[in-house]
C-alpha positions, 0 to 999 in steps of 0.5 A: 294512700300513705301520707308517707312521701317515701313509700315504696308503693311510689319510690321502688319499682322493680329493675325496668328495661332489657338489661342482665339485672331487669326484672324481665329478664329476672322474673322466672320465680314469678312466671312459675307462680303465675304458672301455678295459678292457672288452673285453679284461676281456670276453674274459678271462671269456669264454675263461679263466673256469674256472666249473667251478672256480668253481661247486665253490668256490660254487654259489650266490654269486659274489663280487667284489670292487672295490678302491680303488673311491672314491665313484662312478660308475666302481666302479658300471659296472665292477661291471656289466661284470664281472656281465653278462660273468660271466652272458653266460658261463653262458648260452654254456655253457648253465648258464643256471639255474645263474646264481648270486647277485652279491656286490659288496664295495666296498673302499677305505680307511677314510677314503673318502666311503662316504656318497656312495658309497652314495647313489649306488648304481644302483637297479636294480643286480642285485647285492647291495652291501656295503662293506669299509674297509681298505688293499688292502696287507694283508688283507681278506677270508677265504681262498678268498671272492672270485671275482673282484678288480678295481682300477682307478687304485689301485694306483699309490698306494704304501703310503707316500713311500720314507723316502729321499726325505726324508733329505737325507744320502741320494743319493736325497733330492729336493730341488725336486721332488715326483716322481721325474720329472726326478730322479736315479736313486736317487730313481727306484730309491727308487720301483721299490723301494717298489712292488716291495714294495707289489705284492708284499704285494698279491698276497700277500694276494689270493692268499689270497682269491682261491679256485683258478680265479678271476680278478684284472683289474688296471688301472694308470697306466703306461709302456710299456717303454723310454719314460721317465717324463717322456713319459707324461701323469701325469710332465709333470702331476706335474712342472707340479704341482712346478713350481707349487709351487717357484714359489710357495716363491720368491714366498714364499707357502710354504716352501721346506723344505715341498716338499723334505719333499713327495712324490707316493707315486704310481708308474707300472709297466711290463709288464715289472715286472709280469711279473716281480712276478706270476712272483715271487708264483707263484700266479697265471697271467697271461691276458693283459697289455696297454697299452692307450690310455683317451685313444682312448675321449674324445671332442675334445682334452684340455683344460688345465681338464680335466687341472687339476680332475681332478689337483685331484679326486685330489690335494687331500687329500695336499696340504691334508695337507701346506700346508694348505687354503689354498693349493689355489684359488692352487695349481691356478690357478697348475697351470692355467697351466702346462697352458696354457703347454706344452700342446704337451707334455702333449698329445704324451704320449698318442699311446702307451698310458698303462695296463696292464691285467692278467688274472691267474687264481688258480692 
């Protein structure tokens, strides 16, 4: 883990309980994704599940793990998804009475609303739940007990800001922006680099845990091959949010000097990056690897409110952290704006897929 005491994988959860701005109420964007996913997570457990392997590891519990879960109710129906395809698959091969028992351990860091998450579990859930706080860049779990891994929207959170985005003698410092979109070069090699290092210590970690045989699913914000970062929808959001924000250092409501020591530690990979990143690991299989479209899964247009309370859901706490709380409300209305006047643009970039999904299997 970070020896960084203000890393986002502590300090940033996503916007908790019921209320207009929480991420359960703002999180569409995400159940689409989890959606998206299903089918192809389906298919993987149905033709690449080795329950031979998984039966010897344990006969009687199967375990799963859902990492950067936050507070509900995507976790819940990914968790339900994954079990009813995991039963469907001892029914085919005629194991039906062997069906094992569900564990579903939900991950996130220390500070999510677990109160909220908890509340909220499906009552009729057929799975026994429990929760484990910590950053999913480090360990979490003893060697060889889960089964089965799934993470969705999280792992395009680094562990913290590359440090020279914030050195101004560096070529990579970046200066009116908050996000590699638009930057020079070396602001984007700063980013790659740190992700490289994140996942890298991810896989790591899972690749204890995980017993031989059993399977990872891996869902992330994304671009496809050869597309820049400026024409995919979380790098026109990110850019409108920098945009806002510079705006309101000119008018004078925030200062200047803030928004050049701020920056997103968020990255979009590519399929590429990430076939290379699981081969440098060398303990797990790619199954599969898929762009694959969450936009198809909504029903209507895209509005501007939508992309503003879901961006407001997500990113309140890094922000708060840095400006302060009072500059939200002016912030995102200001946001709002901007969705409205190039629409055009944001609409343009979901005619691609905007996420990975990842099967990989414990080798």
């Amino acid at each position: 883990m970070s020896s960084n005491a203000n890393t986002v994988a502590e300090s940033y959860p996503m916007t908790g309980g019921h209320g207009p701005y929480s991420y359960t109420r703002n999180s569409h964007f995400q159940r689409a994704a989890t959606t998206a996913a299903k089918a192809v997570i389906d298919d993987a457990i149905a033709e690449k599940l080795d329950l031979e392997k998984i039966r010897s590891a344990s006969e009687r519990t199967f375990c799963i793990a859902d990492m950067g879960c936050s507070v509900g109710p995507n976790t819940f129906i990914a968790a339900e998804n994954i079990i009813n395809a995991v039963q469907h698959k001892y029914q085919l091969q005629g194991l039906a009475s062997h069906i094992p028992e569900f564990q579903v351990f939900f991950s996130d860091h220390a500070s999510n609303d677990f109160n909220t998450l908890f509340t909220s579990l499906p009552p009729e859930r057929q799975y026994f739940a429990a929760g484990v706080p910590g950053s999913f860049y480090g360990r979490l779990f003893p060697k060889s007990s889960l089964h089965f891994v799934h993470s969705s929207y999280a792992l395009q959170w680094l562990s913290e800001v590359p440090a020279e985005l914030l050195n101004k003698n560096s070529p990579a410092w970046n200066k009116g922006r908050v996000h590699y979109t638009g930057a020079p070069d070396d602001v984007a090699r700063a980013y790659t680099a740190q992700f490289s290092l994140d996942m890298s210590t991810f896989l790591d970690a899972r690749a204890e845990e995980i017993t031989v045989g059993g399977m990872m699913v891996l869902i992330i914000p994304a671009i496809p091959d050869g597309i820049p970062h400026s024409r995919v929808p979380g790098g026109v959001m990110f850019d409108f949010l920098g945009l806002s924000l510079m705006d309101m250092a000119k008018e004078g409501l925030i200062s200047e000097a803030d928004v050049d020591s701020f920056n997103l530690p968020v990255y979009a990979t590519s399929a590429r990056e990430m076939t290379e990143l699981v081969a440098k690991n060398g303990r797990f299989s790619i199954d599969r690897m898929e762009m694959t479209s969450p936009r198809s899964r909504m029903d209507g247009p895209i509005s501007g409110q939508a992309c503003t309370m879901h961006l407001r859901a997500g990113m309140a706490g890094i922000i708060s952290k840095h400006f302060g709380a009072e500059i939200i409300d002016e912030l995102f209305h200001r946001f709002y704006k901007k969705t409205q006047e190039f629409s055009d643009r944001l609409d343009s970039t979901y005619d691609k897929g905007t996420q990975i999904c990842v099967i990989l299997t414990r080798i």
